[in-house]
N, C-alpha and C positions, 0 to 999 in steps of 0.2 A: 290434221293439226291446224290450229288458227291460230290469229292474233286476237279475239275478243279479248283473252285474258291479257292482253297489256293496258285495256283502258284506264283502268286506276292510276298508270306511271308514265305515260305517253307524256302529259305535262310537266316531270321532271326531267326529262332523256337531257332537254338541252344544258342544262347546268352539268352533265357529264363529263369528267376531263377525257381522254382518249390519249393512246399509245403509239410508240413510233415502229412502225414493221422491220423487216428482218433488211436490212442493208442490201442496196442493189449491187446485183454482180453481174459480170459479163455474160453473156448467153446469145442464143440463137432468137430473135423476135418471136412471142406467142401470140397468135391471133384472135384468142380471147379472152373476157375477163374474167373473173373468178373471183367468188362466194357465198356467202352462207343468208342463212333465214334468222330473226330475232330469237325462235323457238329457245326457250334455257333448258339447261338440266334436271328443274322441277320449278311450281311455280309455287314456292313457298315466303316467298316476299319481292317487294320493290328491288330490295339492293341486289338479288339474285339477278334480277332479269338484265339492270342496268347493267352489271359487272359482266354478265352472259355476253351483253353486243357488244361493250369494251373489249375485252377482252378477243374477241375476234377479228376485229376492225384492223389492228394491224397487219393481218395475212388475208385480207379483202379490198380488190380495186371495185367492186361492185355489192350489191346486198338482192333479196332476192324476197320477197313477198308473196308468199301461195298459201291464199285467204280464199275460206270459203263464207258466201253471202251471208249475211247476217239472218237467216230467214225466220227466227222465233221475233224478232224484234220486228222486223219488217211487216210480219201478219200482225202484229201488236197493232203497227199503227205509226212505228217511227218512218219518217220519210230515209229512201236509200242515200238521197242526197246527203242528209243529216248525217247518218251512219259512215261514211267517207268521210266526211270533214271531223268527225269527230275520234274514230282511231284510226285510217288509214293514212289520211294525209299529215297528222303531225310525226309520225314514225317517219315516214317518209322524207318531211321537213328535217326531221333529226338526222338521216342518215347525209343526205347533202349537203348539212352544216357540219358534218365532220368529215367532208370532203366524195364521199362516193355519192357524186356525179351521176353514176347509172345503177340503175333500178328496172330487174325485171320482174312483172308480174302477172302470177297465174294464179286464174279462176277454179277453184274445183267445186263442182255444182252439184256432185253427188258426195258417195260414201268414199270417204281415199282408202278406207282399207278393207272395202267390198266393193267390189265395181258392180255386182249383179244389185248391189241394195243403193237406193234413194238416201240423202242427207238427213245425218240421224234428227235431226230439227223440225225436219219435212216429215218424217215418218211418226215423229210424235206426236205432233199437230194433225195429221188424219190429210196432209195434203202432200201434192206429189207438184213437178215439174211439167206434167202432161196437164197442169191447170194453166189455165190462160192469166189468172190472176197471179200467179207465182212468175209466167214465164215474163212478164209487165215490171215483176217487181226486180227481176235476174236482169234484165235490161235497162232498168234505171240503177239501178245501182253499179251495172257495168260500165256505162257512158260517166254517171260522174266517176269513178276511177281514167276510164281514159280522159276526163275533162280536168281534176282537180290534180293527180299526180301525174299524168303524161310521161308515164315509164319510157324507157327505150322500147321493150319488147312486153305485148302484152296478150298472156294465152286466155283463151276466150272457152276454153274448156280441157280437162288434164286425162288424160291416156284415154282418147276417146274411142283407139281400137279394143280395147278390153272392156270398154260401156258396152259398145258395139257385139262383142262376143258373149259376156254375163250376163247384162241386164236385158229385161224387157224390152222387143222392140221399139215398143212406146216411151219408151224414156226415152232409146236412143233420138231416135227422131225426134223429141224435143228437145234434146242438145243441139240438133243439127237447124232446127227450126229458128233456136233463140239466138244462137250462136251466131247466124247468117244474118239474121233481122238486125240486131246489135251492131255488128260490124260493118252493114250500110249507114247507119247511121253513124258510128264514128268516122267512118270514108266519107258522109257528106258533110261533116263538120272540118273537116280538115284537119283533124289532132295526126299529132307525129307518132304515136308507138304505131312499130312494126306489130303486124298481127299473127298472132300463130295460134294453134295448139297444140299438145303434148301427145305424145306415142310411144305405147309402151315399147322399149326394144327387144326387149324375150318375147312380146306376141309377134312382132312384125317377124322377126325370125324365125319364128315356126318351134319356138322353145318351152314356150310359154300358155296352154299348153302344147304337148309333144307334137312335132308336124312337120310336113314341108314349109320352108321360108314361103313367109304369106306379103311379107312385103304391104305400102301403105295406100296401093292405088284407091282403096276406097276413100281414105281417107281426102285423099286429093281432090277426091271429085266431089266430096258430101263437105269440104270446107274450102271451096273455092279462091275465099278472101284469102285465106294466108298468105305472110310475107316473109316465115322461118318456119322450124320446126322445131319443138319441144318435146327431146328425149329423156322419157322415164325409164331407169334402168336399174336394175336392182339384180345380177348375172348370176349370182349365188343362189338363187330362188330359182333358177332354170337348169341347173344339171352341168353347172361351169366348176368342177373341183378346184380350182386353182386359177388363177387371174392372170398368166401366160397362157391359158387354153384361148382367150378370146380372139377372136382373129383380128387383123389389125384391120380390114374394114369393117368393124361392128358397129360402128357409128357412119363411116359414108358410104353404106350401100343402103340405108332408108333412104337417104335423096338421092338417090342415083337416078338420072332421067330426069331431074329438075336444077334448076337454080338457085335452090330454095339454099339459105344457110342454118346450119343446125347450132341448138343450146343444149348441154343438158341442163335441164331443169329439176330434176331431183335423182339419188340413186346414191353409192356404197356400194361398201363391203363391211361388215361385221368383223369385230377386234378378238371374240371368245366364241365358242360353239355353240347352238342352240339346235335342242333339239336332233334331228338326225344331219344338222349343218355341222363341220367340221372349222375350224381354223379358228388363226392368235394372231397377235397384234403386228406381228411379222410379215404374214400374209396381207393384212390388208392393207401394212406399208407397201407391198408389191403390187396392188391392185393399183394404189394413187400412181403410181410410177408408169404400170400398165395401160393406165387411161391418160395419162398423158400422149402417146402415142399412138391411141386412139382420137385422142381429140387432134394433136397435129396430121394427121393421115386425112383428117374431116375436113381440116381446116376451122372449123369450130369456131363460133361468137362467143361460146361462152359457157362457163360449167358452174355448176354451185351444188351446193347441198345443202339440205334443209338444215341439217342438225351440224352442227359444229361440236356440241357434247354428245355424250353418251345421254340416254334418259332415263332417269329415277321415277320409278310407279311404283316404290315403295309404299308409297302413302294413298295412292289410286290405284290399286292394280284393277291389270284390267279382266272383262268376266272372261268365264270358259270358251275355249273355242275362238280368242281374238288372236288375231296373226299379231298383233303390234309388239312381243316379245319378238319377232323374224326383224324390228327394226331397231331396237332400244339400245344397242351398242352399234350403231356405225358414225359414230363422232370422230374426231380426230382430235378431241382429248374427251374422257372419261367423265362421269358426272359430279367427280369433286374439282372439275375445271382442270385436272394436271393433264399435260399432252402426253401422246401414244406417240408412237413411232410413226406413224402416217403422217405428223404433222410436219416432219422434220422434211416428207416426201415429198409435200403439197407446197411448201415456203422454196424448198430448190426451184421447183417448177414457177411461181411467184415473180420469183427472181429476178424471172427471164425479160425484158422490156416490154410492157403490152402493150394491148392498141389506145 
């Protein structure tokens, strides 16, 4: 999922009025922040997408951006610079004119809903990641993102142990190649975002596929730079019936043995059944409530989720054989914008004073 499709309304976001959140109440201090992705419900006009981040904004102290490269554009001919300044940074512009301050953002440089396959753009064009000229144009467009928005935290590639297990090991390794190249040179410029990348958490646990916990030491050592860690988690897709099966360190035994501080950076649970998946909007009220308890056990920077709606492929469905129906309900309101019961889970937790 990207932001391409916001370019046409990036330029009206700011004329947007915005909403007041749910009332602070007393609570215990959370230690991270919490929020959602621009993604709408479907992208069948301007006013959907506007009303899409309205409408979110007030159960959000942070917004979260996981944009994959522009790369049809880029082999065109558009400079990456260009390509930044023209839909990443006014979104971005837009969200700190309506007050969220922080902004995390993750790179995904392959396929997000095949890790063994290359970026459907890349695959089109007859070119791959393992070219020198793609990996040239993945690191200028990543420095101006840490140049021109200077996120909090900024992943430099997303569930790199599941690249790592599916794909080619040539791909792998030019995640690991560009990814390292990049991030010296945002360390010799001195930009502020923390650096990380994503992990899936059903692989590091040995769930994802079936196994012993495999834990992320590779990852540690083939992405040196990091300064967090970015948890992909999606526990319904690994054999978790019910969201009190997860154990309460699901989330801080990836870092265990470092210092590192953890995000999640994208993940759910599903409101209706799919497939030979089970559960209702009930259950995945219980999941938000269940991850909170996982994210305080972590001590956690920070959780978001991409989709705040449910998503409509009425109008696109997608072909045979795509997983993306395993994601198209885990919103925490449904895709006529009305809320689920999750959302009443996730606004308690809100609540709480954050950092």
């Amino acid at each position: 999922m990207r932001y391409r499709e916001l370019l046409p309304i990036v330029s009206l976001l700011i004329a947007c009025g915005d909403g007041s959140g749910p009332p602070p109440a007393a609570g215990p201090p959370r230690s991270y922040l919490m929020g959602f992705s621009a993604i709408p419900p479907r992208y069948d006009s301007t006013a959907t997408v506007i009303l899409g981040i309205n409408n979110w904004l007030p159960h959000a102290d942070a917004a979260i951006m996981h944009v994959s490269p522009p790369w049809a554009a880029m082999l065109a001919g558009h400079s990456p610079a260009g390509a930044v300044d023209t839909v990443e940074v006014p979104l971005a512009q837009y969200y700190r004119a309506k007050g969220l301050q922080h902004i995390v953002f993750t790179v995904d440089a392959t396929d997000g809903l095949n890790r063994a396959a290359e970026a459907p753009e890349l695959v089109a064009a007859g070119r791959s990641i393992t070219d020198t000229l793609v990996q040239r144009l993945y690191r200028e467009w990543v420095f101006a993102v840490a140049q021109r928005i200077q996120p909090d935290y900024l992943g430099l590639a997303a569930e790199t142990n599941l690249i790592r297990l599916a794909a080619p090991d040539s791909v792998y390794q030019a995640i690991v190649t560009m990814t390292n190249a990049v991030a010296a040179q945002i360390q010799a410029a001195s930009l502020p975002s923390k650096l990380f990348v994503s992990v899936q958490v059903e692989t590091a646990w040995g769930r994802l596929p079936p196994g012993p916990y495999v834990g992320i030491a590779q990852d540690l050592a083939d992405f040196p730079f990091v300064e967090a860690l970015g948890l992909s988690t999606y526990p319904y897709l690994a054999g978790f019936a019910v969201p009190e099966s997860l154990p309460l360190d699901y989330y801080s035994r990836i870092a265990q043995g470092t210092t590192l501080p953890v995000l999640v950076v994208e993940g759910g649970w599903p409101s209706v059944s799919v497939d030979t998946l089970v559960s209702t909007p009930a259950e995945q009220a219980r999941y938000i409530n269940r991850q909170e308890l996982l994210l305080d056990s972590a001590k956690a920077r920070g959780v978001f989720q991409l989709t705040f709606y449910d998503l409509d492929v009425s109008n696109s469905p997608p072909p045979p054989g795509s997983i993306l129906p395993l994601f198209t309900h885990l919103g925490l309101a449904d895709s006529a914008m009305h809320a689920k019961a999750a959302l009443a889970v996730w606004d308690s937790t809100y609540r709480r004073p954050g950092p």
